[in-house]
C-alpha positions as CSV (number, residue, x, y, z in Angstrom):
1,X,32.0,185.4,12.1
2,X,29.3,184.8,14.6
3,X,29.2,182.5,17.6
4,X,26.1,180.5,18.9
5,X,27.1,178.2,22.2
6,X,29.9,176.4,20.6
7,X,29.6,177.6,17.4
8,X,31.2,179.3,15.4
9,X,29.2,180.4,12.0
10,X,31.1,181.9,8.9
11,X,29.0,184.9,7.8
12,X,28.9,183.4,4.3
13,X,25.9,181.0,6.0
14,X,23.7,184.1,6.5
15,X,24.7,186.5,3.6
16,X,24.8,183.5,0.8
17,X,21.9,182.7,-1.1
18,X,21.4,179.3,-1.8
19,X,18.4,177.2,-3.2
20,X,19.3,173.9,-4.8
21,X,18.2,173.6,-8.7
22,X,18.2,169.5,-9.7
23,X,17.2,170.4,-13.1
24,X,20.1,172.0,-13.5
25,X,22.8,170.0,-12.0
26,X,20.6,166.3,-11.5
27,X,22.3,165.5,-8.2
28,X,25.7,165.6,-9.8
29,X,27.2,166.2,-6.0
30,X,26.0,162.3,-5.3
31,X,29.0,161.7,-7.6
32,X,31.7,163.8,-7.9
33,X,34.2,164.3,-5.0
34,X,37.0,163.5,-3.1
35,X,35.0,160.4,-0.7
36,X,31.9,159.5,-0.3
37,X,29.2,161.4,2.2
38,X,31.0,162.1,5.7
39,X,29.0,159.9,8.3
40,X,28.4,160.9,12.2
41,X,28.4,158.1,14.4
42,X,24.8,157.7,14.9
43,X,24.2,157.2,11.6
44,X,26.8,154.4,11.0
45,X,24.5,152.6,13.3
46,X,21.6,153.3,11.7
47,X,22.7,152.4,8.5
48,X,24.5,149.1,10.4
49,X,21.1,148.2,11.6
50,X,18.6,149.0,8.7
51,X,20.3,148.6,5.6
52,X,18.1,145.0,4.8
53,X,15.6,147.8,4.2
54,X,17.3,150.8,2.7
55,X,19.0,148.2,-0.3
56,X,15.4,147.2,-1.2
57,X,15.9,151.3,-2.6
58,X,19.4,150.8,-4.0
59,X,20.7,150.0,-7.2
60,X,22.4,147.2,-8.3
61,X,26.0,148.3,-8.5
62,X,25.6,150.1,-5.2
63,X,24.6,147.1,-3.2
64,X,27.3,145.5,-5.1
65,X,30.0,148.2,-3.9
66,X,28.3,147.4,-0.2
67,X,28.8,143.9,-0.2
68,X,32.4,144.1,-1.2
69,X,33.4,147.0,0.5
70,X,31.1,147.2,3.6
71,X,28.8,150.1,4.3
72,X,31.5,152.7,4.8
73,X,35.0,153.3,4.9
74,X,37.4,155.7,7.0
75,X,38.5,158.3,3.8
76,X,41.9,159.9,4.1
77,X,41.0,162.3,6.4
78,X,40.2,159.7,8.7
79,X,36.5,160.3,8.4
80,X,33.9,157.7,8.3
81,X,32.1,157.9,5.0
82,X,29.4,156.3,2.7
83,X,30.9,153.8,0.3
84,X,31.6,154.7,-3.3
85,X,30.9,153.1,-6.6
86,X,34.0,152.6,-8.5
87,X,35.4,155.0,-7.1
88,X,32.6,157.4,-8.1
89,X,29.2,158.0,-7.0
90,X,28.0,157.3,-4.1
91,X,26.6,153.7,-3.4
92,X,23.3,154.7,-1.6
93,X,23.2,157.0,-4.7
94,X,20.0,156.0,-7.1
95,X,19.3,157.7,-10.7
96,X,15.9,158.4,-11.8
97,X,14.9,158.4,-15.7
98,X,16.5,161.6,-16.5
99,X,19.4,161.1,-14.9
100,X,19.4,163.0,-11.9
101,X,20.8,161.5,-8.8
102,X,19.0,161.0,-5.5
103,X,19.3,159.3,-2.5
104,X,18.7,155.8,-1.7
105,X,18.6,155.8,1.9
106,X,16.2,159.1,1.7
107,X,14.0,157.3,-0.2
108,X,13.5,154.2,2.2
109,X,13.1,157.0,4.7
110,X,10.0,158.7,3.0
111,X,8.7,154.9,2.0
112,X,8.5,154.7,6.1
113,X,11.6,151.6,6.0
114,X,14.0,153.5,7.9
115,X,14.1,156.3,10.7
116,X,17.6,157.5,9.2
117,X,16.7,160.2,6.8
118,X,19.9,160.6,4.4
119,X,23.4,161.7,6.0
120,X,23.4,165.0,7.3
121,X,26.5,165.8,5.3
122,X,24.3,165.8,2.2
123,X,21.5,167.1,3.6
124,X,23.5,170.1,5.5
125,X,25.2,171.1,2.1
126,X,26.4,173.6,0.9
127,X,27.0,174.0,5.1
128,X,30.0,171.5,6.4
129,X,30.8,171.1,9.8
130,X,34.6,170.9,11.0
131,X,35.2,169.9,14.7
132,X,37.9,172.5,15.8
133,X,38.2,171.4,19.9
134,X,35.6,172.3,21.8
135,X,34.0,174.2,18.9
136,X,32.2,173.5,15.9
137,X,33.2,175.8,13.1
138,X,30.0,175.8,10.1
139,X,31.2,177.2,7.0
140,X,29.6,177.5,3.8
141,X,31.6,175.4,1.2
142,X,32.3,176.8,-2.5
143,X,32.0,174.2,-5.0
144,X,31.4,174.9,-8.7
145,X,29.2,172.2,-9.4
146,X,26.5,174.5,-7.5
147,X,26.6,177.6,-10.0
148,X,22.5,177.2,-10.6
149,X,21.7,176.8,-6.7
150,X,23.7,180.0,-6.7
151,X,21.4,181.7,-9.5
152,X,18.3,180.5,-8.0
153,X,19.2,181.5,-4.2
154,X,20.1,184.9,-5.5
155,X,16.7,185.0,-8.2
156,X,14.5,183.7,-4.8
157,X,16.5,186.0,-2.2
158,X,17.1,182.6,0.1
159,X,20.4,182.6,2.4
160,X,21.7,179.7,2.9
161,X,20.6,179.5,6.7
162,X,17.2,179.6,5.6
163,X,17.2,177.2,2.5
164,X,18.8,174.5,5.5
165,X,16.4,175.9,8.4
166,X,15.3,172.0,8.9
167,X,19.1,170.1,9.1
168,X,20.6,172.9,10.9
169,X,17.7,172.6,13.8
170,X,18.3,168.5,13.2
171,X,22.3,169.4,14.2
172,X,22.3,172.1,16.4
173,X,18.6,172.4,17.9
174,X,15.4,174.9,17.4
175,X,16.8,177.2,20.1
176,X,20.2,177.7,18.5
177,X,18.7,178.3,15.0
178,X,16.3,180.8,16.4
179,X,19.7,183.0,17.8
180,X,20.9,182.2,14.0
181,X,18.0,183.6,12.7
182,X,17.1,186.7,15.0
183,X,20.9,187.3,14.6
184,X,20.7,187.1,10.7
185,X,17.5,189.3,10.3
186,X,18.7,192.2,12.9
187,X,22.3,192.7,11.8
């Protein structure tokens, strides 16, 4: 366990290797889980304010689930998160031809319709983030649906701090990755 400021980093971040692999598991964390994608509160504002333009990239039955259901809902952990489909995939989730899953809201991001990215839940995985009083404990989270981003971390050599170098700086800042890093790479 390491702590950065008010951190507090399993080692499982730095010794993991990690490199996603959506030929192998086409997005499939888009729809299986407990709730949809946990939301911070900036970006239930963005998403409040630009989702005329992100539903121009959404599917059908996902604007569907929006309109009925709004854009999120408080999950049974009493976090905000991203609406689901039947109870399924997530709404902002969109499928390309071969089935893989993606993300709607990233994709209006790219298209230069929207200054929120995707939530940083989904872009911080296999890293969640857990609010523990003042501190902020970052764990790597297990899930077996990742087997092949496993395989190809381990075939590539890429810990999982460096596979999320750009939504770890996006949460925490340049200078604490840089004590991540140095820490990670002199240990």
């Amino acid at each position: 366990m390491l702590q950065i400021e008010n951190t507090l980093i399993s080692d499982d971040v730095i010794e993991k290797k990690f490199v996603c692999n959506l030929n192998a598991c086409k997005g499939i964390c888009c729809v299986e889980g407990d709730s949809g994608a946990p939301l911070e509160d900036e970006e239930r504002f963005f998403l409040d304010k630009e989702i005329e333009s992100i539903k121009a990239f959404l599917r059908e039955e996902g604007i569907k689930a929006i309109n009925q259901n709004g854009l999120y809902y408080i999950d049974s952990e009493h976090d905000y998160v991203t609406t689901l489909v039947n109870g399924k995939e997530c709404a902002y989730a969109v499928f390309e031809k071969n089935g893989t899953a993606s993300c709607g809201i990233e994709k209006a991001y790219l298209a230069g319709k929207s200054s929120f990215r995707k939530p940083l839940s989904c872009w911080l995985y296999p890293v969640r983030t857990k609010k523990i009083q003042e501190l902020t404990a970052v764990n790597y989270d297990v899930w077996d649906i990742c087997i092949s981003a496993l395989i190809q971390g381990e075939k590539l050599g890429v810990p999982v701090y460096k596979f999320l170098k750009e939504p770890l700086i996006k949460k925490f800042g340049e200078d604490w990755y840089k004590q991540l890093e140095y820490y990670a790479e002199n240990s």
